[in-house]
C-alpha positions in Angstrom: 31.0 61.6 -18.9 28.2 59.6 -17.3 29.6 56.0 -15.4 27.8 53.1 -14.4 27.6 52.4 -10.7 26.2 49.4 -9.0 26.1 50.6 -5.3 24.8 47.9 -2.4 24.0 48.2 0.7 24.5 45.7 3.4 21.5 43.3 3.6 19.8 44.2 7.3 18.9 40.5 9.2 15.7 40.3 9.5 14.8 39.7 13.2 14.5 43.4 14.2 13.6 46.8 12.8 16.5 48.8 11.6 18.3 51.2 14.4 20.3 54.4 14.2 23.3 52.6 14.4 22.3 50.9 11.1 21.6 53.7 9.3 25.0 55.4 10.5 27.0 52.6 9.3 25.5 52.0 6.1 22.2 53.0 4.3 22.7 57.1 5.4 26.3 57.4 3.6 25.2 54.7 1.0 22.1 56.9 0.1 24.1 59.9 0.1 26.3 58.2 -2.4 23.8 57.2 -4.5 21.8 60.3 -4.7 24.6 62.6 -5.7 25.6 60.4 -8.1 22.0 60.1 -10.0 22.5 64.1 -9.7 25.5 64.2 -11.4 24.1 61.9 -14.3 25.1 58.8 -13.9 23.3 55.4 -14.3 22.6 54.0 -11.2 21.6 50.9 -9.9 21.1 50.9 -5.7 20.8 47.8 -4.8 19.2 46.1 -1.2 17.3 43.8 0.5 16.6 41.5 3.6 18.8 38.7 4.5 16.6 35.9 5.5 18.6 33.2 6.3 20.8 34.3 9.1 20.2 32.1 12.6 19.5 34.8 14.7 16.1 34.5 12.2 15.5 30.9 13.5 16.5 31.7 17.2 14.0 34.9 17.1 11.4 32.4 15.7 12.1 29.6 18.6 11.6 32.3 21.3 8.4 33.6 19.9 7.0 30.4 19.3 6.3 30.8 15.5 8.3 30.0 12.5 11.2 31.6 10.7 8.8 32.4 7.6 6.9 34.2 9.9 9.6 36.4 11.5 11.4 37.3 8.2 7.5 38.2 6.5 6.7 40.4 9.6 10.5 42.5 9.8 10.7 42.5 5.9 7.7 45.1 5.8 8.7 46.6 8.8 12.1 47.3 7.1 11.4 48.1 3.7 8.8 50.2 5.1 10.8 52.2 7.4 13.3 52.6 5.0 10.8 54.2 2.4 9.4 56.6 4.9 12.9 58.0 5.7 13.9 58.7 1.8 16.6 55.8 1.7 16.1 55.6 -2.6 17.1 52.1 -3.6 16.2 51.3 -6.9 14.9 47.6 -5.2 14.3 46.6 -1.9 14.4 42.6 -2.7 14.8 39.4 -0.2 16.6 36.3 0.1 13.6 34.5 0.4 12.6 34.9 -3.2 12.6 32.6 -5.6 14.8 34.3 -8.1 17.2 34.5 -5.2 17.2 30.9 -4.3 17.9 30.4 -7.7 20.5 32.6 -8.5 22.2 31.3 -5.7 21.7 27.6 -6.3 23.2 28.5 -9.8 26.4 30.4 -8.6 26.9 27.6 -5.6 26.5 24.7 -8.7 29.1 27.0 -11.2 31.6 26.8 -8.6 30.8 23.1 -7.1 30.9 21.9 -11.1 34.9 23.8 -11.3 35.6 22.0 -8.4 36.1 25.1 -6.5 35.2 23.6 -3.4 36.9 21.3 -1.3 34.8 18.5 0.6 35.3 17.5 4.3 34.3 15.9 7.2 34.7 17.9 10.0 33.7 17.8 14.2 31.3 20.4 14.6 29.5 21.4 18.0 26.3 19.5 18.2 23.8 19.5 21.3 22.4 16.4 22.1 18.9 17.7 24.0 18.0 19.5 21.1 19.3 17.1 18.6 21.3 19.2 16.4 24.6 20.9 15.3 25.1 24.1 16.5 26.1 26.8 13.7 26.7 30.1 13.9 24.9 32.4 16.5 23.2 28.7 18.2 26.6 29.4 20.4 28.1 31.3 22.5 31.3 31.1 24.3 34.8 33.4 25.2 36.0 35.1 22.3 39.9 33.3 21.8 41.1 36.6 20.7 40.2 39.7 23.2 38.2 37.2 25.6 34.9 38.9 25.8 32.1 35.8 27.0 29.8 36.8 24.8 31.2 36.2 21.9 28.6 34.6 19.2 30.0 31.0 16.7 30.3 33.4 14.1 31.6 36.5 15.4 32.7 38.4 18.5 31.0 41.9 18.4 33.5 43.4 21.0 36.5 42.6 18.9 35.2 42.1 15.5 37.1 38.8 14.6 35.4 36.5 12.5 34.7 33.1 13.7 34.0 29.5 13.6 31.6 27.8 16.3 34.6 25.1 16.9 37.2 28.8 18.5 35.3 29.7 20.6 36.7 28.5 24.4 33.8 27.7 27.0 31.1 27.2 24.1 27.1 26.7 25.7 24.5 26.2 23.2 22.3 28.9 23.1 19.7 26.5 22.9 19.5 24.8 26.2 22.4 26.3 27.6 24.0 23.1 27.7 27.8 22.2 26.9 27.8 21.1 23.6 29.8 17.7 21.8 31.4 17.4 19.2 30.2 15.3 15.7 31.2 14.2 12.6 29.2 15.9 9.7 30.4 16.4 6.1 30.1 20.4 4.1 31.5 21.8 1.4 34.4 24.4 2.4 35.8 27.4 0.0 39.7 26.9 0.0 40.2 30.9 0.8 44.0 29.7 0.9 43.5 29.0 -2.7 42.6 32.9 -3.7 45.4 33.9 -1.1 47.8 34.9 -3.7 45.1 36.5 -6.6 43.9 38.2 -3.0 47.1 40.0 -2.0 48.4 41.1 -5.5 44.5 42.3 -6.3 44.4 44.3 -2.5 47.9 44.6 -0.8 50.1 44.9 -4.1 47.0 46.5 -6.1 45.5 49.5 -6.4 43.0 49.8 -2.8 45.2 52.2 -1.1 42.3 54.7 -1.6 40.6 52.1 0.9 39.9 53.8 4.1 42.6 52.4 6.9 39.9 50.9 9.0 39.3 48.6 5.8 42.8 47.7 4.4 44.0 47.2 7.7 42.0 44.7 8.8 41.8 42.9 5.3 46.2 42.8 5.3 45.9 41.8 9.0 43.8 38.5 7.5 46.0 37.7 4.8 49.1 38.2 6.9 47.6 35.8 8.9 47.1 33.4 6.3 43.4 32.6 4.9 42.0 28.7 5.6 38.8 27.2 4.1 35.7 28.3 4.9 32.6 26.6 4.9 29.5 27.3 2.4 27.3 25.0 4.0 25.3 24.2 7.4 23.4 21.5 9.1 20.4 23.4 9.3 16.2 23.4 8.3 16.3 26.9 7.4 17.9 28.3 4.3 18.3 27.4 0.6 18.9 23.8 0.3 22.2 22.4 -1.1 21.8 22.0 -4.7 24.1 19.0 -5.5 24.1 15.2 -4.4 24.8 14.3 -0.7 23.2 18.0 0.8 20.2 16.7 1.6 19.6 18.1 5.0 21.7 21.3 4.6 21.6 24.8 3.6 24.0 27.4 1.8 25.7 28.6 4.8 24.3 32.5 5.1 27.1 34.7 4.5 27.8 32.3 0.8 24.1 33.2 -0.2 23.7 36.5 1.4 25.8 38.5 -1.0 24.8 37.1 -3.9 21.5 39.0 -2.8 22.9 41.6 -4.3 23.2 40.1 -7.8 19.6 38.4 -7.3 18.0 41.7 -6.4 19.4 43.7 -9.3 18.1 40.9 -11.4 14.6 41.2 -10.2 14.9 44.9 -10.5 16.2 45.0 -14.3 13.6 42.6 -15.0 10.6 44.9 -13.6 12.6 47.8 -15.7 13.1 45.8 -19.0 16.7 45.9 -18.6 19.8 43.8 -19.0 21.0 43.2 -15.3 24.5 41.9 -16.7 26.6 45.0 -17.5 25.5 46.1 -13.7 27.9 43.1 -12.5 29.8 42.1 -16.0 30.7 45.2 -17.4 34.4 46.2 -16.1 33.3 49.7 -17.2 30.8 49.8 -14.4 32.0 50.8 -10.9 30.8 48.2 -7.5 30.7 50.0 -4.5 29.8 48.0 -1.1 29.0 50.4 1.7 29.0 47.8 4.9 29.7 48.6 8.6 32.6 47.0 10.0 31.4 43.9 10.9 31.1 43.0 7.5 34.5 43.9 5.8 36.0 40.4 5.9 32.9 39.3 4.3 33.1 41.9 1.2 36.4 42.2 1.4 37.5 39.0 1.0 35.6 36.2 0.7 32.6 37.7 -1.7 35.7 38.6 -4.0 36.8 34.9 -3.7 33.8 33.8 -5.1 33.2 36.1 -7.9 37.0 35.5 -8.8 36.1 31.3 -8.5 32.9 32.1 -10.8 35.1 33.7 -13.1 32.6 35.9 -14.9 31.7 39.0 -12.5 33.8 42.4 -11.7 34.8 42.9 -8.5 34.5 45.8 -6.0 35.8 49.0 -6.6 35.7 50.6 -2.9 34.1 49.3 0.1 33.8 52.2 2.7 32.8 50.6 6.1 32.2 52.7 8.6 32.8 52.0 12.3 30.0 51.8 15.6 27.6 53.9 16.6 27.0 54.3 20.2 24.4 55.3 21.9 24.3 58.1 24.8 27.9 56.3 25.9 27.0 52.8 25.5 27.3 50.1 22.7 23.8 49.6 20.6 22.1 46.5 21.5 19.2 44.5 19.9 19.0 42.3 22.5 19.3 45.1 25.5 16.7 47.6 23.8 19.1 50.3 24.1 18.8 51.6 20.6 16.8 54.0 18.5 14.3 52.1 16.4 13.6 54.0 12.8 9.9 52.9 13.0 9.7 55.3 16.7 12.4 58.1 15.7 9.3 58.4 12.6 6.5 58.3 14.8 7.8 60.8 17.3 9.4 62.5 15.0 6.9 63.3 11.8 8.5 65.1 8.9 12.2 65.4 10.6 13.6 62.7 8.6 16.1 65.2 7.5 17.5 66.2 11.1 17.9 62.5 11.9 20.1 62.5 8.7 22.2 65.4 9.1 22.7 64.3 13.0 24.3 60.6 11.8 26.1 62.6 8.9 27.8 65.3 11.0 28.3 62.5 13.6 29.2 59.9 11.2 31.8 56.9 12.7 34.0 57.0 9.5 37.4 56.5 11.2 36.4 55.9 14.3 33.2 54.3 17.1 30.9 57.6 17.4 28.5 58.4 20.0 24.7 59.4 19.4 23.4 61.6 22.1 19.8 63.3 22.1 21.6 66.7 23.1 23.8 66.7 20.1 21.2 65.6 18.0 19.2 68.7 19.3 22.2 71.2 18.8 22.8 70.1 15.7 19.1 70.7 14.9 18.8 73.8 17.0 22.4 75.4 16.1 22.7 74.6 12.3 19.8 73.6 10.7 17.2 75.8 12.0 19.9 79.0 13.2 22.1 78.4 9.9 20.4 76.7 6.8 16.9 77.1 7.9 17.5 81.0 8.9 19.2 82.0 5.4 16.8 80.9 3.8 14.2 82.3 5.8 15.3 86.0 5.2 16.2 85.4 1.8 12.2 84.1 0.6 10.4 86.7 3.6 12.6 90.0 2.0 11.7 89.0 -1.4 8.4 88.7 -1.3 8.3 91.7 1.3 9.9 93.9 -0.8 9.3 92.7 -4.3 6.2 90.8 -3.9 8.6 87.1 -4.5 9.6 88.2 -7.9 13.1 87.9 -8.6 14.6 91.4 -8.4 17.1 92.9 -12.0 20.3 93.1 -11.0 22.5 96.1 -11.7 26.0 96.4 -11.0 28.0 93.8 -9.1 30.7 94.9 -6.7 33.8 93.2 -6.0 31.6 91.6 -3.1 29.2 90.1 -4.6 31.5 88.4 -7.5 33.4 86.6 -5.2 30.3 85.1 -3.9 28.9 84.0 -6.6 32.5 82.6 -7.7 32.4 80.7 -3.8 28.7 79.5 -5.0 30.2 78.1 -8.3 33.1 76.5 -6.4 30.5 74.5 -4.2 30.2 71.6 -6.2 33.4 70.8 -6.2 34.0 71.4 -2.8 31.3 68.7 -1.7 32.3 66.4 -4.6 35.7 65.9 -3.7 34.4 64.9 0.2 32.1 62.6 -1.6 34.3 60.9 -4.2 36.7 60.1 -1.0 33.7 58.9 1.2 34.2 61.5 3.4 30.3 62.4 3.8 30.7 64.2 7.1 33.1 66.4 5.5 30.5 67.2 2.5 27.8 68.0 4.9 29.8 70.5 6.4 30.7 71.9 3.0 27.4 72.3 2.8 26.8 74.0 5.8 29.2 76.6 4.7 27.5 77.4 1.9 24.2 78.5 3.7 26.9 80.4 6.3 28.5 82.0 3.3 24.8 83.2 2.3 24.1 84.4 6.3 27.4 86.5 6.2 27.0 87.5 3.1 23.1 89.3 4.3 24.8 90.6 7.4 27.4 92.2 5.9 25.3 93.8 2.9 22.3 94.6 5.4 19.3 94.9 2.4 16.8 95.3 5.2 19.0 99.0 5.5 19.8 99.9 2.4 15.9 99.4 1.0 15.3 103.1 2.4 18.6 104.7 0.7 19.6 102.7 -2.2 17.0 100.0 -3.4 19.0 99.5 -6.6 21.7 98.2 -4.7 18.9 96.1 -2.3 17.8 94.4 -5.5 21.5 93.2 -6.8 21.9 91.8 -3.0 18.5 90.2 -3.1 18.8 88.7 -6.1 22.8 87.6 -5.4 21.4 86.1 -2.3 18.8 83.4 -4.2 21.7 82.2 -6.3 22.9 81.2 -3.2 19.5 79.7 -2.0 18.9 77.9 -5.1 22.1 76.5 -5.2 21.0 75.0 -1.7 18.1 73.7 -3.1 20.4 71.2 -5.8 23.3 70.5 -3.5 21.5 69.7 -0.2 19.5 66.7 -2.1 21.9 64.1 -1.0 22.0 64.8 2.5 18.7 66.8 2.8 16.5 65.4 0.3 13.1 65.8 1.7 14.3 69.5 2.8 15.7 69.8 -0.8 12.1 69.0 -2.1 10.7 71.9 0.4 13.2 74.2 -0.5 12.5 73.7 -4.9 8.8 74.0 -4.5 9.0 77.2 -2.4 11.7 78.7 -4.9 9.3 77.6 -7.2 12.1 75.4 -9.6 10.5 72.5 -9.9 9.7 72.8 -13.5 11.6 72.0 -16.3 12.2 75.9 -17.2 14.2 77.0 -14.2 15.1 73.0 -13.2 18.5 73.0 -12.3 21.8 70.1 -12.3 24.4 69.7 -10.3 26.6 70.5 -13.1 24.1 73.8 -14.0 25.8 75.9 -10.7 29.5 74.4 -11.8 28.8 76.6 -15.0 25.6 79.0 -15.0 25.7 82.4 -14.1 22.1 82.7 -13.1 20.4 79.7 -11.6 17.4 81.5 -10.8 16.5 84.6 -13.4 15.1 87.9 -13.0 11.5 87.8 -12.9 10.6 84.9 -11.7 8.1 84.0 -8.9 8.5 82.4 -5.9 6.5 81.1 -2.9 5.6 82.3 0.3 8.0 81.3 3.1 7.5 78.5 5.2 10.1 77.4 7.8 12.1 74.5 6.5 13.2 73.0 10.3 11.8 73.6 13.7 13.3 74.0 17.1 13.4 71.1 19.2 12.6 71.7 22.8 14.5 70.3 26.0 10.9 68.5 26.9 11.2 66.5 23.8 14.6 65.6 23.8 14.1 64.4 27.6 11.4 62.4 26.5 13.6 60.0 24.6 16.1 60.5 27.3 13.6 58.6 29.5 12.5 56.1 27.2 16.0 54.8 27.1 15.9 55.1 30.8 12.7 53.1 31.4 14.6 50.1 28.9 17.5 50.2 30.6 15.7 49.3 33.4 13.4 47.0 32.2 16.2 45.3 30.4 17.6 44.9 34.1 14.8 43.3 35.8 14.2 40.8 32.6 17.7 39.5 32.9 18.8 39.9 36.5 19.8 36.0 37.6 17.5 35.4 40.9 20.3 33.8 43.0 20.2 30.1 43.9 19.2 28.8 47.1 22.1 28.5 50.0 22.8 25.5 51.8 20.1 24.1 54.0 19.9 24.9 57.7 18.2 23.2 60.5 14.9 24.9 62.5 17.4 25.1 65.9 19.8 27.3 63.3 16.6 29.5 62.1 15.9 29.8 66.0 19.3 31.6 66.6 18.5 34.5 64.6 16.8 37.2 66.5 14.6 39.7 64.4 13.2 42.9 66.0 10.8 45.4 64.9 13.1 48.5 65.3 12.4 52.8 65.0 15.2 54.6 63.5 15.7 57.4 65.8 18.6 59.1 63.7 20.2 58.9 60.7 23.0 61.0 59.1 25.4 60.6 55.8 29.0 58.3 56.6 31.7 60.8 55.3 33.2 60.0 52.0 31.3 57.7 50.7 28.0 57.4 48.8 26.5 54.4 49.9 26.1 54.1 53.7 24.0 55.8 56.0 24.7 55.8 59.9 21.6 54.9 62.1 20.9 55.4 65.8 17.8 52.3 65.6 15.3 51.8 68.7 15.4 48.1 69.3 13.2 47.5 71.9 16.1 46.2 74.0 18.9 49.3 73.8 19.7 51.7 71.1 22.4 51.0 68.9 24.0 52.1 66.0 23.8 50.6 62.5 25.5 51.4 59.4 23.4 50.5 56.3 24.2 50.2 52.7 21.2 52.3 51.7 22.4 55.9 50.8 21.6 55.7 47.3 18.1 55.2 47.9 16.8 57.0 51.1 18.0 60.1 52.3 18.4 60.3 56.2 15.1 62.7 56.7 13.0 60.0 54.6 14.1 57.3 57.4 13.8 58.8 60.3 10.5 57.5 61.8 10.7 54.6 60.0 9.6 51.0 61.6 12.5 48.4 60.0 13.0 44.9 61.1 16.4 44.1 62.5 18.8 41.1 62.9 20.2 42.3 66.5 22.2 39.0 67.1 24.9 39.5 64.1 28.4 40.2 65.8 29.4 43.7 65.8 31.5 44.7 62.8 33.6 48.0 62.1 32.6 49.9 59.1 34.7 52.9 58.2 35.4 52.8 62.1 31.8 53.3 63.2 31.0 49.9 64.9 27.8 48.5 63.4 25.6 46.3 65.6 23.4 44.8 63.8 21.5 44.7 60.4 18.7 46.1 58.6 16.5 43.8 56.4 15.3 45.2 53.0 14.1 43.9 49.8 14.0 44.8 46.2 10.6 45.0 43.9 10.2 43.5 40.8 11.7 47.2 39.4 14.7 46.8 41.3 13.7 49.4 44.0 15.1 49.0 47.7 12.5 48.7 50.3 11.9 47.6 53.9 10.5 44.8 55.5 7.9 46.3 57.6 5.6 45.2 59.9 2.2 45.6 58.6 0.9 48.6 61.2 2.9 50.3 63.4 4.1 48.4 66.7 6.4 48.8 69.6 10.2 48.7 69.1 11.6 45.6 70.1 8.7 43.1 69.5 10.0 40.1 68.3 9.4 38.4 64.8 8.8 35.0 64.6 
């Protein structure tokens, strides 16, 4: 019996393009989700769109010198563009800067503020007096009060994942001017979350949400343990959807208040364009919510966005809310702000017509219980190893023999042997299989289901060897050939939730596109024969492509060449030392010096040992510069020296003096050199 299932899909900020750690987390599995189950005939409504409002908008827009309108118009195509090219199928991208969002959420904020659902304060909030204004969310920074990482944003630290207000954080700096910010009195409407804490524990803890993954009802039991306080809806800020009731002039719906009801607002647009009824989609208790979210979100979805549909009084709440963890990138955490990420707008240009591997990778790879690394070799095995060697090289042999040997009609089957029954039982079994991985979330687990399938379909080739039997017994050959596309065409049905542009590849060279050999989901649960005697298929074509070594360091290197980058754009240029007189400049004695010898110091990895040519004597020097020059690059080399500095031991090898060097605007170590070559021990003055 068909269901009705309003699926969302957390709202990407605006201030980027979306990354691989995104699509790990969130619109991947949600896809997934929402593809298998349009397949298995459900109604669907998949629901999305860009959040708008967030600060890191309005920080982006200060930096770049233009305005926040600007930022979220340029990133909104960017986004909903990128995520039409790689096959993510919501049935409406919308955003928060629509007017039928602004209104929907000026309506739900005026419901609840006519209950009297919120509670009105006047609070001290951080405010920085150069730039004249209060300081919400990500406008400050400071050390997280909970696992003390500095870095931690007003709203959120990122190393922890504990929700915040701007007021925790210790050591706050505006992340304006950098300044230390005051405190001011300023008046905004809170949501009493203490209020909903009792509807919240018997609806979650004492409820039925123990088929919530652990990740999720842990966290949400570890905040209601701790007891819930109010939260506030509203902000002292320009930027946002202004606050629809006397005395708000000058604020805005506080972001994560008007960001999830983005969901409603989009699926009201979208029902609208479809001349539907968007109610039952959020009314209707027989219709199912699902939030797919990463983990930063959970409190959010969890418990707060509940709050408010409870306070409104009118809307159903979620079902399930499978967050995943982090993604990480080749051993370190994803940054925005570092570049050390894989952009989905590049991954498509380098990548044209692989959306599918990129999908299978973050699938088989998926953070479901716990932070995940993304590497380029792993995302090459799994291309190299499964899809091409398993998947891609089934179906290979299965379309190349057929159309060898029987010109790609479907061969008559005669007698089955014990064999070939219980594959075609394993084939009907499939379904299920994959099902039951999907109905608990677990889409790693159903992509490997799948993967079993096509290795059921290489063993079962190898084993039955048609390419041998053809010369003895080509009745035989024909029951094998035609056994093995049931097996390909039930490839074609259930890869389209993980695979679906490989999916479409796979139906139009099986030729089951139309309506006559179309098949459902449900049609290999119960069908004998999904593909029937006599029909034609294509020619072969291969459906993935091996990834070489040279590509895969390619993107190695580009991560290299931002992480460097990265380092010279923030590296702090230290600040001037104390002042010194000329008669102190005059004790410093600087040679031009030859380096004679040089050789490794034991057991360690940065100094080099160096017999230097000063003019004067020649001494030895031990230099911090392993890591950069080898001894046979310096020997030869012309170096200026400090040959006053007191003698100190090093690893006992006396050092008598020091070498000056430099760094260039890469972060390479270089010499100070004389312009041309002189003699040693000339002076420099």
């Amino acid at each position: 019996m068909s269901k009705r299932y309003t699926i969302t899909a957390a709202l990407p900020y605006t201030n980027g393009p979306i990354h691989i750690g995104h699509l790990a987390g969130v619109y991947v599995p949600a896809d997934i989700y929402a593809r298998y189950k349009r397949l298995t005939g459900n109604d669907v409504a998949f629901i999305c769109g860009s959040d708008e409002h967030g600060v890191p908008i309005t920080i982006k827009a200060k930096k770049e010198g233009v305005t926040p309108q600007d930022i979220v118009d340029k990133y909104h195509a960017i986004i909903k563009k990128s995520f039409e090219d790689f096959g993510i199928t919501f049935d409406n991208y919308s955003r928060t800067s629509a007017k039928i969002h602004h209104d929907t959420a000026s309506e739900f904020f005026k419901t609840l503020y006519d209950k009297h659902e919120f509670v009105e304060e006047v609070t001290e909030q951080l405010y920085d007096e150069e730039a004249n204004q209060f300081l919400a969310d990500r406008f400050v920074t400071g050390t997280c009060p909970k696992c003390s990482n500095e870095e931690a944003y007003g709203d959120q630290c990122e190393n922890c994942g504990s929700s915040l207000n701007a007021t925790d954080l210790i050591n706050p700096k505006s992340a304006i001017t950098g300044n230390v910010p005051t405190l001011k009195e300023t008046k905004h409407w809170f949501l009493p979350l203490n209020k909903h804490e009792n509807f919240l524990r018997e609806w979650i803890l004492k409820g039925h949400k123990k088929d919530w993954k652990p990740n999720v009802y842990g966290q949400v039991k570890s905040w209601i343990d701790d007891g819930l306080r109010p939260r506030a809806v509203t902000r002292d800020l320009d930027w946002g959807i202004p606050v629809p009731v006397p005395g708000g002039e000058g604020k805005v719906l506080y972001v994560w208040f008007d960001a999830p009801i983005g969901y409603i607002s989009a699926t009201k647009e979208w029902a609208a364009s479809e001349g539907k009824d968007w109610e039952p989609y959020w009314k209707d208790e027989n219709t199912k919510l699902v939030h797919f979210i990463g983990k930063d979100n959970i409190v959010f979805h969890c418990i707060i966005f509940p709050a408010m549909l409870k306070a409104e009084g009118s809307y159903i709440l979620p079902d399930n809310v499978p967050a995943n963890e982090f993604l990480n990138l080749e051993g370190n955490k994803l940054s925005t702000s570092k570049n050390w990420a894989v952009w989905l707008p590049d991954y498509l240009e380098d990548f044209p017509n692989q959306q599918d591997v990129l999908r299978y990778a973050l699938t088989a790879n998926a953070p479901e219980s716990k932070d995940n690394d993304f590497t380029w070799k792993d995302f090459q095995a799994r291309n190299n190893n499964e899809l091409v060697a398993i998947f891609g090289n089934f179906i290979n042999r299965v379309v190349v023999l057929t159309n060898k040997y029987y010109d790609g009609i479907v061969p008559e089957a005669s007698e089955f042997s014990e064999v070939d029954n219980e594959t075609l039982a394993a084939v009907k079994a499939y379904p299920s299989v994959i099902e039951s991985s999907i109905e608990r979330y677990r889409f790693r687990e159903a992509s490997q289901e799948l993967m079993n399938l096509a290795r059921l379909g290489n063993k079962y080739l190898a084993d039955e060897e048609p390419w041998k039997l053809i010369k003895t017994d080509e009745a035989r050959t024909k029951t094998i050939m035609f056994v093995a596309l049931q097996i390909a065409s039930a490839l074609a049905t259930l890869s389209e939730p993980f695979l679906p542009f490989t999916s479409n590849k796979l139906k139009s060279i099986l030729n089951v596109t139309s309506s006559a050999v179309e098949m459902s989901w449900s049609d290999i649960l119960t069908k004998d024969i999904l593909i029937p005697s006599g029909h034609q298929i294509g020619k072969g074509e291969l459906l993935f492509s091996k990834i070489e070594d040279k590509t895969i360091q390619e993107q190695l290197d580009k991560l290299e060449a931002s992480k460097k980058a990265n380092e010279v754009a923030n590296k702090e240029v230290e600040p001037q030392k104390d002042i010194i007189t000329f008669d102190d400049f005059t004790k410093l004695d600087m040679r031009v010096g030859t380096i004679l010898e040089a050789e490794k110091m034991p057991k360690t990895k940065k100094l080099l040992i160096l017999k230097v040519d000063t003019g004067i004597d020649t001494r030895t020097i031990v230099s911090g510069i392993a890591e950069s020059f080898t001894p046979e690059e310096v020997i030869g080399k012309q170096v200026t020296v400090l040959v006053n500095l007191a003698p100190r031991a090093l690893r006992g090898v006396e050092s008598e003096g020091m070498i000056l060097m430099t760094e260039t605007s890469e972060g390479k170590l270089v010499f100070v050199n004389p312009d041309t070559t002189v003699n040693s021990g000339l002076s420099i003055s």
